[in-house]
Gaussian input, Z-matrix of N, CA and C with variables (Angstrom, degrees):
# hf/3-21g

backbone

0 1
 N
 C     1     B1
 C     2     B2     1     A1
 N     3     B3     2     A2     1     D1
 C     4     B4     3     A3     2     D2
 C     5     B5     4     A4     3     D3
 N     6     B6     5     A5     4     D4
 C     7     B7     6     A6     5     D5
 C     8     B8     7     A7     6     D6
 N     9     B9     8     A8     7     D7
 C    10    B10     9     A9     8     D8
 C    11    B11    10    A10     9     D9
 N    12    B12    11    A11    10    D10
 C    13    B13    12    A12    11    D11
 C    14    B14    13    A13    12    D12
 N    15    B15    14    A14    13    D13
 C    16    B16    15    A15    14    D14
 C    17    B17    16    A16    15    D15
 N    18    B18    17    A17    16    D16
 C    19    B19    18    A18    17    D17
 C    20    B20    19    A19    18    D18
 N    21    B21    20    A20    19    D19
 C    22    B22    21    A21    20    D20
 C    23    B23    22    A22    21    D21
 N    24    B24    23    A23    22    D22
 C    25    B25    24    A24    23    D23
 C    26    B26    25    A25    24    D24
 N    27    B27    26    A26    25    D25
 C    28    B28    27    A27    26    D26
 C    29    B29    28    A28    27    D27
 N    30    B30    29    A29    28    D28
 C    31    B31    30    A30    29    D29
 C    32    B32    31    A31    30    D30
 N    33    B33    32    A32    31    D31
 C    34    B34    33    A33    32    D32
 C    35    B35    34    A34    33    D33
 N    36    B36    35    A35    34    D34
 C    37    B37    36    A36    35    D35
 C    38    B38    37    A37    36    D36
 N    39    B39    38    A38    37    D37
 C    40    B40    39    A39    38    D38
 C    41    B41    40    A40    39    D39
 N    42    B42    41    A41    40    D40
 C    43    B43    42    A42    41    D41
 C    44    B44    43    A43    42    D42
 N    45    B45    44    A44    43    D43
 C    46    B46    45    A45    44    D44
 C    47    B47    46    A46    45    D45
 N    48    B48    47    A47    46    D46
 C    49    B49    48    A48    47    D47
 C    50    B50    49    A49    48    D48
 N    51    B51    50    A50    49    D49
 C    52    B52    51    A51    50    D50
 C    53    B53    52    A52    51    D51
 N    54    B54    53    A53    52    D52
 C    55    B55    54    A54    53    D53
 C    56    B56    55    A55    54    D54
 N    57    B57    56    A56    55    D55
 C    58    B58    57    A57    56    D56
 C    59    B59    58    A58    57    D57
 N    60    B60    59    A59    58    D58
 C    61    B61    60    A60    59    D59
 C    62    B62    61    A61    60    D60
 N    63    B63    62    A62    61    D61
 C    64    B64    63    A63    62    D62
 C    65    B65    64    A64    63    D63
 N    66    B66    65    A65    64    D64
 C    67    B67    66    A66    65    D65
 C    68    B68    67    A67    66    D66
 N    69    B69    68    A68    67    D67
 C    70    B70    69    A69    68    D68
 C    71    B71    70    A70    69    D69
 N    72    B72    71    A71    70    D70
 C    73    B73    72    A72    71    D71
 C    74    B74    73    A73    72    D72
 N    75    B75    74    A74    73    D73
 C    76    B76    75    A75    74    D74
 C    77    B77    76    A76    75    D75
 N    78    B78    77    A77    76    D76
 C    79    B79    78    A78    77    D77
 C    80    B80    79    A79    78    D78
 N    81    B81    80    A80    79    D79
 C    82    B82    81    A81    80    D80
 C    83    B83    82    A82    81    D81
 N    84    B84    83    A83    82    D82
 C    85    B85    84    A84    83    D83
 C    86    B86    85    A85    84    D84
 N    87    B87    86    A86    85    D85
 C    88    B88    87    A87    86    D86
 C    89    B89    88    A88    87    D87
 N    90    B90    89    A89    88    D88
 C    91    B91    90    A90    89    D89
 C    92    B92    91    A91    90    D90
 N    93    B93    92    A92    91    D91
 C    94    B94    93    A93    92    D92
 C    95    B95    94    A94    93    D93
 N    96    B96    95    A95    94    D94
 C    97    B97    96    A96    95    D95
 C    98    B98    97    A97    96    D96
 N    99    B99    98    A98    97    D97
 C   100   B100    99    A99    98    D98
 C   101   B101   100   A100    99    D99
 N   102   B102   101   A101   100   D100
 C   103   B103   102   A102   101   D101
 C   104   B104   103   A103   102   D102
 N   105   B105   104   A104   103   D103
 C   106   B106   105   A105   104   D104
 C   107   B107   106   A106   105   D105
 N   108   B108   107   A107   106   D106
 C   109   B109   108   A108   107   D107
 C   110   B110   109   A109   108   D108
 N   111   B111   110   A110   109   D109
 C   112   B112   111   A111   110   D110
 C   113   B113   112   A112   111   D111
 N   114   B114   113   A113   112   D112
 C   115   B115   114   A114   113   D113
 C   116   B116   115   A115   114   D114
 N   117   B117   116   A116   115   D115
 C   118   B118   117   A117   116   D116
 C   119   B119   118   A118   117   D117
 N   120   B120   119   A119   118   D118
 C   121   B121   120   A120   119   D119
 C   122   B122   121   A121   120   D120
 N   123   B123   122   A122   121   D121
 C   124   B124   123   A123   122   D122
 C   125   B125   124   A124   123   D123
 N   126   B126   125   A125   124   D124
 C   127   B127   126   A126   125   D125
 C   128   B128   127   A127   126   D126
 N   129   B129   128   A128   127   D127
 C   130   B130   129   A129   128   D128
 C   131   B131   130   A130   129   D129
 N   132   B132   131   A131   130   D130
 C   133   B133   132   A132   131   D131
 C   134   B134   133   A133   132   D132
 N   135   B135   134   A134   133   D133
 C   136   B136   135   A135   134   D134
 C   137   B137   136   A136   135   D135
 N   138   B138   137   A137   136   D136
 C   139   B139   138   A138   137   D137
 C   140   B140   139   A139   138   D138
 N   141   B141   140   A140   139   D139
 C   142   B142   141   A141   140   D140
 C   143   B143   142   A142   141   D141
 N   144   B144   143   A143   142   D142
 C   145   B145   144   A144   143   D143
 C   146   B146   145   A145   144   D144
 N   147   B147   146   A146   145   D145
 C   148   B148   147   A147   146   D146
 C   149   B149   148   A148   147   D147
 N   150   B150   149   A149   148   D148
 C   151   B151   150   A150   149   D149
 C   152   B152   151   A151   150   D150
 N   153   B153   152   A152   151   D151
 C   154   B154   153   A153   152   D152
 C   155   B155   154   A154   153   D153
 N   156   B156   155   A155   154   D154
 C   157   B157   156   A156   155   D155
 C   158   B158   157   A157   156   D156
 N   159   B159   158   A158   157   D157
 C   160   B160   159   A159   158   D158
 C   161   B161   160   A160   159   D159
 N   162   B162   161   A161   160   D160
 C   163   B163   162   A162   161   D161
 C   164   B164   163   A163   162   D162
 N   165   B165   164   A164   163   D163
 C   166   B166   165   A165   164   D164
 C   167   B167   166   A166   165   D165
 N   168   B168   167   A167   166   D166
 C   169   B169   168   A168   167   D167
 C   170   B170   169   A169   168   D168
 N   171   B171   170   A170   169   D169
 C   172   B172   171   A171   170   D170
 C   173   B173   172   A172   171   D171
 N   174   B174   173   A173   172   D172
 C   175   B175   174   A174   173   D173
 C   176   B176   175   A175   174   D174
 N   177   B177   176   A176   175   D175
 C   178   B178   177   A177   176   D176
 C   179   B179   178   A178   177   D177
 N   180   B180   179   A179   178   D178
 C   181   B181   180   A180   179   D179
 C   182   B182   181   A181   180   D180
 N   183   B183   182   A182   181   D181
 C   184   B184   183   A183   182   D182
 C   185   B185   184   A184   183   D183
 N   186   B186   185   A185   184   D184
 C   187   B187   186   A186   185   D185
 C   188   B188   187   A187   186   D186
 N   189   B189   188   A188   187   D187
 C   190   B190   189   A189   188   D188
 C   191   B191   190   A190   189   D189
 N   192   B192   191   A191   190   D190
 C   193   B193   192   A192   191   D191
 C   194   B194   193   A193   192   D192
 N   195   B195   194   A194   193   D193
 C   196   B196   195   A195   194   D194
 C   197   B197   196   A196   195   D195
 N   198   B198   197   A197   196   D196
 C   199   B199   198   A198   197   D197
 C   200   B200   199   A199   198   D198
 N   201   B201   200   A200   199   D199
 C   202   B202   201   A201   200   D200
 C   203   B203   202   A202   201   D201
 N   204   B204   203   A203   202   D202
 C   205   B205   204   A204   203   D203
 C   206   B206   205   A205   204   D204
 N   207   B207   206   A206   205   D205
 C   208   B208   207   A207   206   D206
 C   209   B209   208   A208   207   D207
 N   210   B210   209   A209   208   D208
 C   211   B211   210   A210   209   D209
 C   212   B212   211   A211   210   D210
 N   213   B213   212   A212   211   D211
 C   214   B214   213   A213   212   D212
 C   215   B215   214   A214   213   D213
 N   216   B216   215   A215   214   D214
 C   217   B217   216   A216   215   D215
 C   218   B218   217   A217   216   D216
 N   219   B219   218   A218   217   D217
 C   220   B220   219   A219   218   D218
 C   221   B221   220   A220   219   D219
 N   222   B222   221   A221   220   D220
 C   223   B223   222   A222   221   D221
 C   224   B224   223   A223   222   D222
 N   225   B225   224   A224   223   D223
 C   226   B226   225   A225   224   D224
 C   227   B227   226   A226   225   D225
 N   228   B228   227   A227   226   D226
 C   229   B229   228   A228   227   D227
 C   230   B230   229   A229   228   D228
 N   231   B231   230   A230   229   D229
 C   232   B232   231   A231   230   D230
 C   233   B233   232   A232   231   D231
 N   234   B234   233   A233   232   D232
 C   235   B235   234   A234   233   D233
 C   236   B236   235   A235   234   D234
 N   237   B237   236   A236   235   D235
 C   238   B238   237   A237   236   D236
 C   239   B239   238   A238   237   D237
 N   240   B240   239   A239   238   D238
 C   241   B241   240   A240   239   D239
 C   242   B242   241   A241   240   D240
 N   243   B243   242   A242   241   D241
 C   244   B244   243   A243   242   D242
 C   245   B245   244   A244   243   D243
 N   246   B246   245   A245   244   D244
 C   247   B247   246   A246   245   D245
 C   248   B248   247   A247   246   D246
 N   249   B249   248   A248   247   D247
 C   250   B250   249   A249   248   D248
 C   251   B251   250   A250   249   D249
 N   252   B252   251   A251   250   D250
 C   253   B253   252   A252   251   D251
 C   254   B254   253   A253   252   D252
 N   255   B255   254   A254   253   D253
 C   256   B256   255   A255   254   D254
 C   257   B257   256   A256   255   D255
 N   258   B258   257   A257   256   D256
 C   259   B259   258   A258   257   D257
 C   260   B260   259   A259   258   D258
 N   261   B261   260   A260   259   D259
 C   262   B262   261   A261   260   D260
 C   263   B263   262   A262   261   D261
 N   264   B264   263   A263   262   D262
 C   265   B265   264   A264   263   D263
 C   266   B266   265   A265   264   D264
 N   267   B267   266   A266   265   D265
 C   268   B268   267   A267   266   D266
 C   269   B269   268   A268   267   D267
 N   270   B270   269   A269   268   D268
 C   271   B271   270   A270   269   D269
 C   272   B272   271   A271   270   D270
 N   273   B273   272   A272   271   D271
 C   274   B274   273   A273   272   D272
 C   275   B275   274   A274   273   D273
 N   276   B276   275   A275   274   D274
 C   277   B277   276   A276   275   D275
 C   278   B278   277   A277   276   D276
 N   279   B279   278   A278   277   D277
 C   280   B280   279   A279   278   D278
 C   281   B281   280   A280   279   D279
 N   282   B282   281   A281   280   D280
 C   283   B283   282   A282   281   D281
 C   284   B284   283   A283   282   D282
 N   285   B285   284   A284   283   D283
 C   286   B286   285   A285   284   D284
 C   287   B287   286   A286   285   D285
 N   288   B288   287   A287   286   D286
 C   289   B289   288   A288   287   D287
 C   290   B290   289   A289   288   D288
 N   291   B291   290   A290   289   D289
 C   292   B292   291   A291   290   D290
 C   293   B293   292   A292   291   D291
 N   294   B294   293   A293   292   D292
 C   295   B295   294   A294   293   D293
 C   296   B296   295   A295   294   D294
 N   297   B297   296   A296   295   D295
 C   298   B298   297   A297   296   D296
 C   299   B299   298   A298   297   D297
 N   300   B300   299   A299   298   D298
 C   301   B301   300   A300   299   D299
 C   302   B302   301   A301   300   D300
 N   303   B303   302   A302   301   D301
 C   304   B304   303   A303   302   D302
 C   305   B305   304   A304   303   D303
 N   306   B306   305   A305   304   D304
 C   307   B307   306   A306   305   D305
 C   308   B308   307   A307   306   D306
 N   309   B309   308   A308   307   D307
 C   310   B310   309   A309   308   D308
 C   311   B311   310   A310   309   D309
 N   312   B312   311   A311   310   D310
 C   313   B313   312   A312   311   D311
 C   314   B314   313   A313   312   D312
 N   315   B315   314   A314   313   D313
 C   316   B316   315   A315   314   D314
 C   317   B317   316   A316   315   D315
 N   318   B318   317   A317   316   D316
 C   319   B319   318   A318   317   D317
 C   320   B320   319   A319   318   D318

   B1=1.4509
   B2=1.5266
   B3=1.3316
   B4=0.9347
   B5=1.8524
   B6=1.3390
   B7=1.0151
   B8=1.7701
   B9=1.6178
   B10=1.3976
   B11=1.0794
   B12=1.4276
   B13=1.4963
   B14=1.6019
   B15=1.3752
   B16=1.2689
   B17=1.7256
   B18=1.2572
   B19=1.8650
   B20=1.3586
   B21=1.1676
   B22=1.1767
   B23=1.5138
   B24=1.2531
   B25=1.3803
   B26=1.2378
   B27=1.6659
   B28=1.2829
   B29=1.7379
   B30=1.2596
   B31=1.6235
   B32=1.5950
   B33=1.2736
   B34=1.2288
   B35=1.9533
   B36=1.0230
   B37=1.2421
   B38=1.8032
   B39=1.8292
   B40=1.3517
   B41=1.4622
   B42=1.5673
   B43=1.3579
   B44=2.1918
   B45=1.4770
   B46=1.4590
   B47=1.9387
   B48=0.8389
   B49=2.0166
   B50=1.5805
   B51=1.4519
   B52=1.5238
   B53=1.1109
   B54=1.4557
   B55=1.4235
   B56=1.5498
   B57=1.7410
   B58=1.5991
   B59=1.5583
   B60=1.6535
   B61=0.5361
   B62=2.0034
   B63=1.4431
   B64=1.7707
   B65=1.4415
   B66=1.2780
   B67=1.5873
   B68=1.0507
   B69=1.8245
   B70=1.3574
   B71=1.6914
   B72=1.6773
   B73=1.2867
   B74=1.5888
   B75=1.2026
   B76=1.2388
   B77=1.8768
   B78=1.4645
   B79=1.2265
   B80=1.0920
   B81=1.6691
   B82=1.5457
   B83=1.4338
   B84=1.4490
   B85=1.4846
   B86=1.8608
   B87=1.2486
   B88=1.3487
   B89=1.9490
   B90=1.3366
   B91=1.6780
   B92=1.7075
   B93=1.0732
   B94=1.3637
   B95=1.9084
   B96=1.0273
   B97=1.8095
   B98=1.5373
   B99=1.6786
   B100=2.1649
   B101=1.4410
   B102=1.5303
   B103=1.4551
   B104=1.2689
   B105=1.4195
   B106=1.6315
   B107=1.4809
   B108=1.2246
   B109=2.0855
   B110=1.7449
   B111=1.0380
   B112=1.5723
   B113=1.5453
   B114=1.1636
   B115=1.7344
   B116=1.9472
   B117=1.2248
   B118=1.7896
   B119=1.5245
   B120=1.2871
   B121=1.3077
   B122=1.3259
   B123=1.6834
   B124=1.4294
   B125=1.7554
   B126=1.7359
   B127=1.6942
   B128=1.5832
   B129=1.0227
   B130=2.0008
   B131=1.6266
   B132=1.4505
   B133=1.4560
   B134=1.5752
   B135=1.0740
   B136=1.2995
   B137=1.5705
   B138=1.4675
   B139=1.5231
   B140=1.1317
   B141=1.4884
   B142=1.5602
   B143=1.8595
   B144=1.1666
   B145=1.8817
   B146=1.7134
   B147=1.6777
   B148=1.3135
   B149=1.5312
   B150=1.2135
   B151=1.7133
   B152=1.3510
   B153=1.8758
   B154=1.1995
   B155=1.6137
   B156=0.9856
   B157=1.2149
   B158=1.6808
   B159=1.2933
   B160=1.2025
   B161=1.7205
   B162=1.0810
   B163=1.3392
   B164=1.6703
   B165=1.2860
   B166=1.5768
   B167=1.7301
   B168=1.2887
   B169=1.2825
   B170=1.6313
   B171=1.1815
   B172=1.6866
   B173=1.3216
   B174=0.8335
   B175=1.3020
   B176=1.1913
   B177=1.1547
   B178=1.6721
   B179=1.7216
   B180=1.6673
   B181=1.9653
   B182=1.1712
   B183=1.2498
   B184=1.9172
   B185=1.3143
   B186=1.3219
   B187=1.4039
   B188=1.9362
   B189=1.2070
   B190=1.5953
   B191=1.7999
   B192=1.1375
   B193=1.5750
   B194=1.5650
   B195=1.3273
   B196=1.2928
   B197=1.3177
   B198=1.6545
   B199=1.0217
   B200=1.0957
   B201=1.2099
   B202=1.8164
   B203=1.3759
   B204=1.6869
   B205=1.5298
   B206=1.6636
   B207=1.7907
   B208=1.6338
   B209=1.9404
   B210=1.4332
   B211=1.9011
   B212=1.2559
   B213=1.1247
   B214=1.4798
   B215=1.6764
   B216=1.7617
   B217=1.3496
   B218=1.3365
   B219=0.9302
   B220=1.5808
   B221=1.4505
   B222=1.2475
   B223=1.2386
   B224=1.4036
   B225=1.5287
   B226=1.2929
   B227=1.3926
   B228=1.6110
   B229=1.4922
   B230=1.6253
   B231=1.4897
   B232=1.3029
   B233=1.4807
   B234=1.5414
   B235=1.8952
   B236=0.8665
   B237=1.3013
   B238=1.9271
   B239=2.1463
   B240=0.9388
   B241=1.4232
   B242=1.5591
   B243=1.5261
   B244=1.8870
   B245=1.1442
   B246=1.2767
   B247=1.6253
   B248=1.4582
   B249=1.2913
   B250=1.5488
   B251=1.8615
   B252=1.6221
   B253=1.5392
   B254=1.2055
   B255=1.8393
   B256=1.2073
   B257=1.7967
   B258=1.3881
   B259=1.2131
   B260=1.7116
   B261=1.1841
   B262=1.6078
   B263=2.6412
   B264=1.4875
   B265=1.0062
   B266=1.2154
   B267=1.8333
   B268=1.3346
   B269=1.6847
   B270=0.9688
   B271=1.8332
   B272=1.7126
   B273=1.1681
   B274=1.3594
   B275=1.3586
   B276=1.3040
   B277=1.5564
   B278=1.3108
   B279=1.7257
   B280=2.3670
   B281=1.0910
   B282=1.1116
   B283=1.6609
   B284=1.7053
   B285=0.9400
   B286=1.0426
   B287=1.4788
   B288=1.3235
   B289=1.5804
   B290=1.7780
   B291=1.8365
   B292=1.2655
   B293=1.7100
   B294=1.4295
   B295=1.2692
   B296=1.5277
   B297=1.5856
   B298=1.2265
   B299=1.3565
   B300=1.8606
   B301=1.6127
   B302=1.2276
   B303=1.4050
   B304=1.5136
   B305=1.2147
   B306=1.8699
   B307=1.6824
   B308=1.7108
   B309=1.3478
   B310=1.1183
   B311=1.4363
   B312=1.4003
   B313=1.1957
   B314=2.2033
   B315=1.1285
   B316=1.5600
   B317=2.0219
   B318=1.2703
   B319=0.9703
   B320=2.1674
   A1=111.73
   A2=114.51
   A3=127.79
   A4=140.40
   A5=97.04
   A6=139.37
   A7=113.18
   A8=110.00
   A9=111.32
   A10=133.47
   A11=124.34
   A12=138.99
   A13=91.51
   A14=112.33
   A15=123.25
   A16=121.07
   A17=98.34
   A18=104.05
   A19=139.00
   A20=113.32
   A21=108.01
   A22=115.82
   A23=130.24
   A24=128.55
   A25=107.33
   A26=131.66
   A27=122.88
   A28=121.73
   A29=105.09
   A30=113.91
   A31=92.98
   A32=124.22
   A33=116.07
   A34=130.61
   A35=137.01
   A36=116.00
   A37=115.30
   A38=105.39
   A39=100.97
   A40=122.83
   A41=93.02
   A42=115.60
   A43=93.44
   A44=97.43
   A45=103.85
   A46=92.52
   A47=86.34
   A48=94.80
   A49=113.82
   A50=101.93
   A51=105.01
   A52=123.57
   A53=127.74
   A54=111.35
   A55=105.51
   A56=131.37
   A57=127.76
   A58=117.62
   A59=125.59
   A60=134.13
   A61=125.89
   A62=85.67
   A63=87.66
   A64=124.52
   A65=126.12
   A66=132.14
   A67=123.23
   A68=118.54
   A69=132.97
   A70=84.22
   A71=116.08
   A72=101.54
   A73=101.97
   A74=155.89
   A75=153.76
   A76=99.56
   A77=135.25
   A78=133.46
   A79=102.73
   A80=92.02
   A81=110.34
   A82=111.70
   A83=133.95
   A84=139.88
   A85=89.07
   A86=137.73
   A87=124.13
   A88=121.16
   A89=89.63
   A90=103.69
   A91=91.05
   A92=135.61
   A93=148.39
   A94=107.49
   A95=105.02
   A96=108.89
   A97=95.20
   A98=88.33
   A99=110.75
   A100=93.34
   A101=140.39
   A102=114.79
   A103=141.85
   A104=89.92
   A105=100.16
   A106=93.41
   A107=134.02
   A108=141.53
   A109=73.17
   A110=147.54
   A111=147.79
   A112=116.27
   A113=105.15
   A114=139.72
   A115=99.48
   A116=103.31
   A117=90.27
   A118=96.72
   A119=115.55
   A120=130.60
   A121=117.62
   A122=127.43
   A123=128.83
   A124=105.07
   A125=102.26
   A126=100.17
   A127=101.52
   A128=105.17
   A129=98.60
   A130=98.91
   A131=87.88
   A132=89.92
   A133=112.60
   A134=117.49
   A135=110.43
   A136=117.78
   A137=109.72
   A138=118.88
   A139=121.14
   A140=131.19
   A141=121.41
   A142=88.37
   A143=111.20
   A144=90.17
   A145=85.24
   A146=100.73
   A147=111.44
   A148=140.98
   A149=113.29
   A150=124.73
   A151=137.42
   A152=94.39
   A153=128.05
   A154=119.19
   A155=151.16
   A156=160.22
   A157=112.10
   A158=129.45
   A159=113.91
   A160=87.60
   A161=132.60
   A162=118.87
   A163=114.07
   A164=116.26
   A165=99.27
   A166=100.62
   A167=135.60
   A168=135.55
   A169=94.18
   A170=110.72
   A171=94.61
   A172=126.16
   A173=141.16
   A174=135.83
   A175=123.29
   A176=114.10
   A177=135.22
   A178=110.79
   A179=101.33
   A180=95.29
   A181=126.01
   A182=107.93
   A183=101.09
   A184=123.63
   A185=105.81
   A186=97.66
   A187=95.11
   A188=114.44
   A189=119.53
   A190=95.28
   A191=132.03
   A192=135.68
   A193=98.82
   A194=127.94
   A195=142.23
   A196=109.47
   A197=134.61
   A198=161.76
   A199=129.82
   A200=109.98
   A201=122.49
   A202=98.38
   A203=108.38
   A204=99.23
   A205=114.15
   A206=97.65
   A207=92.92
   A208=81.09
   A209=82.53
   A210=115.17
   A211=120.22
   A212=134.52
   A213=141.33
   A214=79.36
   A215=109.22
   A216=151.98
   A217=120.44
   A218=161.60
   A219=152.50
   A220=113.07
   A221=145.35
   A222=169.69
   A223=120.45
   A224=115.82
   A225=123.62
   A226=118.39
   A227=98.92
   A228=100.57
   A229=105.55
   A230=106.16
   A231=107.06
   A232=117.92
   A233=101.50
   A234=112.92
   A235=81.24
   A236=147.53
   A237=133.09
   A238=92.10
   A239=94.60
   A240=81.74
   A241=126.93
   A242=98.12
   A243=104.09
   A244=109.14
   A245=138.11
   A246=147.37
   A247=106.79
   A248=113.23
   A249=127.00
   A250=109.01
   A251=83.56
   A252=94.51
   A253=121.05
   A254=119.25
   A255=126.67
   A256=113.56
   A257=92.76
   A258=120.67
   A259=114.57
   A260=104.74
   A261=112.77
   A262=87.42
   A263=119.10
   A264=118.86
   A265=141.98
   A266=117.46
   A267=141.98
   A268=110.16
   A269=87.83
   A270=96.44
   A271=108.40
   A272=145.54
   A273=137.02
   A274=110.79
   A275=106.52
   A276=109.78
   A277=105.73
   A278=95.76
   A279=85.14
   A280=104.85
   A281=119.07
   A282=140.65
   A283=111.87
   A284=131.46
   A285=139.50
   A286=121.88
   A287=106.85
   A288=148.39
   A289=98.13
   A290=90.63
   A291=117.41
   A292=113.71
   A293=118.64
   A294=138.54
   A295=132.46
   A296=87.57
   A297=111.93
   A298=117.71
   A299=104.40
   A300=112.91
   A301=76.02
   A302=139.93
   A303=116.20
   A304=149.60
   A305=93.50
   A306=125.04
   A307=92.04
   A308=118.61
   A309=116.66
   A310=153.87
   A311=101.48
   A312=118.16
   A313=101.10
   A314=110.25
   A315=117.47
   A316=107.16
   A317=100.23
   A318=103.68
   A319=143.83
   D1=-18.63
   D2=167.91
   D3=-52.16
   D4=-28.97
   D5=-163.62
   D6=-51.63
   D7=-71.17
   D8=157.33
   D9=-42.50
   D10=-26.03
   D11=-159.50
   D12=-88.15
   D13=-63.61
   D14=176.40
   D15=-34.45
   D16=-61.14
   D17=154.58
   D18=-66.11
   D19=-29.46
   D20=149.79
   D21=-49.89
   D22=-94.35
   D23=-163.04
   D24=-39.40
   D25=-29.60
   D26=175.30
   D27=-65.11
   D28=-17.48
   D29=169.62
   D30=116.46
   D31=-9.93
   D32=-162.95
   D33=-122.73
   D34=-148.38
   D35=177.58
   D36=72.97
   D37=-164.15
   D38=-163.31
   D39=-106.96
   D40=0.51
   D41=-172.65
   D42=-89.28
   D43=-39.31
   D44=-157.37
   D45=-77.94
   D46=-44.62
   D47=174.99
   D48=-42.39
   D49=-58.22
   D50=171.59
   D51=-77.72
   D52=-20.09
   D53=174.76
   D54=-89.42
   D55=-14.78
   D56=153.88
   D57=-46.03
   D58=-29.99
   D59=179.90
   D60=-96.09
   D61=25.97
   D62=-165.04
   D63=43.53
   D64=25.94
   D65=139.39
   D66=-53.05
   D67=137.56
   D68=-177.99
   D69=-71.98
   D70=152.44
   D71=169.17
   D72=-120.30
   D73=112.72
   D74=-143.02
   D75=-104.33
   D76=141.64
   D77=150.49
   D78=-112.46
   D79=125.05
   D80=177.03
   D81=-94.24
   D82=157.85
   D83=165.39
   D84=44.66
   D85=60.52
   D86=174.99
   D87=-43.89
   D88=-35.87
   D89=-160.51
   D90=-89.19
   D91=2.81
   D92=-170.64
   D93=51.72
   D94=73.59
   D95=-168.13
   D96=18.32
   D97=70.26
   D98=144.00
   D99=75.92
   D100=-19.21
   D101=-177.56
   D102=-64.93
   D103=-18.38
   D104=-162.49
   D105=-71.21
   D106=-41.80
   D107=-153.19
   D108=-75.68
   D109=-44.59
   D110=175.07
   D111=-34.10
   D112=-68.37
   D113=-175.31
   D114=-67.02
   D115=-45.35
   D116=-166.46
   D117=-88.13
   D118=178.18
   D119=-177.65
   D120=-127.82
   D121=128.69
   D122=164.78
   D123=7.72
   D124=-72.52
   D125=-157.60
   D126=-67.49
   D127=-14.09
   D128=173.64
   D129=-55.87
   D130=-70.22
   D131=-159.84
   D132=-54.79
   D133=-20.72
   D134=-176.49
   D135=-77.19
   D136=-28.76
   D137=149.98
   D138=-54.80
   D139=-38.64
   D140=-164.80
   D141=-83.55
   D142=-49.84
   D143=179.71
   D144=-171.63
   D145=105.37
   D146=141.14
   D147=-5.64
   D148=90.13
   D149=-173.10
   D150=73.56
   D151=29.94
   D152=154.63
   D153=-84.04
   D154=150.77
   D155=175.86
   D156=-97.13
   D157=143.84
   D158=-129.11
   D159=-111.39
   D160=19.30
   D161=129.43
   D162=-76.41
   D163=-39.94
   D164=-173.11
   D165=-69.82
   D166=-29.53
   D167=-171.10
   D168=-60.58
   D169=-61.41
   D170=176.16
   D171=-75.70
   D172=-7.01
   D173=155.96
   D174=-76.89
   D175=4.08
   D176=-174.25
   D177=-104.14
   D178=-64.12
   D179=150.89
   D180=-53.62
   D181=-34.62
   D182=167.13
   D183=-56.88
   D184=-36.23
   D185=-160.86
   D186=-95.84
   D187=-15.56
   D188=-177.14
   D189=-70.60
   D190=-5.78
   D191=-176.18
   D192=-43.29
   D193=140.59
   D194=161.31
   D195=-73.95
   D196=103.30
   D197=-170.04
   D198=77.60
   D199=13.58
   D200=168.99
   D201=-66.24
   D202=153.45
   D203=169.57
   D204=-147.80
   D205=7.91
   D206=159.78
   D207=-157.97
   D208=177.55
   D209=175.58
   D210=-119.65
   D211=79.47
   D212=177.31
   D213=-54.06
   D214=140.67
   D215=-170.82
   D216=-108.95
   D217=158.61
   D218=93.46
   D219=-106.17
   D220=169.51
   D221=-174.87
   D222=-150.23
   D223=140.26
   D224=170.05
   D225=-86.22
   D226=-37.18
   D227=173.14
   D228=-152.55
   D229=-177.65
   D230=-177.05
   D231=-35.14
   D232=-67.23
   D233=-169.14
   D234=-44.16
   D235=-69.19
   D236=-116.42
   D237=-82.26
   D238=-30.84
   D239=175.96
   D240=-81.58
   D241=-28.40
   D242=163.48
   D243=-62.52
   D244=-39.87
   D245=177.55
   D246=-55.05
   D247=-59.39
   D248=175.52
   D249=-32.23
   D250=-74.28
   D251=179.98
   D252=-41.68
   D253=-47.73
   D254=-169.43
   D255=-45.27
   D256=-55.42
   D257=-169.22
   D258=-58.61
   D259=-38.65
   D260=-156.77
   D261=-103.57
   D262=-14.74
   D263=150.96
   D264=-83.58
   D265=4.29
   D266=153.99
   D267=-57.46
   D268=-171.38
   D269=-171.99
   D270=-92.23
   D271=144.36
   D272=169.47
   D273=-69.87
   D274=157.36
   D275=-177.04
   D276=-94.85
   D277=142.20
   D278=-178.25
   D279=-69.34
   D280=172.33
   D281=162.60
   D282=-45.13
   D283=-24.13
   D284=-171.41
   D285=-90.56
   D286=-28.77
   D287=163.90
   D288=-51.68
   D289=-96.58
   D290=143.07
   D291=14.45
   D292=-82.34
   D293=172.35
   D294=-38.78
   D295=-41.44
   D296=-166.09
   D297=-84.45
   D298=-10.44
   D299=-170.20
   D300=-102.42
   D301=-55.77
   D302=-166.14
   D303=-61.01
   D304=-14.43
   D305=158.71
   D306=-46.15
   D307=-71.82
   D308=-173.31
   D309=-83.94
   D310=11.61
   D311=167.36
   D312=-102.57
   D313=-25.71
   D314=168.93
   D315=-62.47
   D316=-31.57
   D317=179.92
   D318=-60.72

């Protein structure tokens, strides 16, 4: 899942193509209908940004993607969408950040 993210920052891929090309780049289902907060772990999230909860931690590298330029959403219920927001109205993580989780999820 990693994969786009990874190309992006490299300049390249389908995300990096369309935004060379002034394309909106849309993320759809970011959390992959809820798996991804499944798949990562507390210490992820606590790497991608400290006292986030590790659905908002991923939805937070998602949305920090180099040429993404929105997050298609859904919610189950209210909270999950205040959480959403919270998360995705924080600051993006640089590329370097970015990098640094993929060292460790490659790992």
């Amino acid at each position: 899942m990693a994969t786009p993210l990874a190309q992006a920052l490299h300049g390249h891929g389908p995300i990096a193509d369309a935004a060379h090309k002034g394309l909106e780049v849309f993320a759809s289902a970011p959390l992959h209908g809820g798996e991804l907060p499944h798949l990562a772990t507390p210490e992820l999230a606590e790497l991608i940004r400290p006292g986030l909860s590790t659905a908002q931690a991923c939805l937070l590298a998602v949305a920090s993607c180099h040429g993404l330029t929105k997050v298609l959403l859904s919610a189950t219920d209210p909270a999950h969408w205040v959480n959403a927001l919270a998360a995705l109205d924080s600051e993006p993580l640089p590329p370097e950040h970015l990098r640094k989780i993929l060292d460790v999820l490659n790992a």
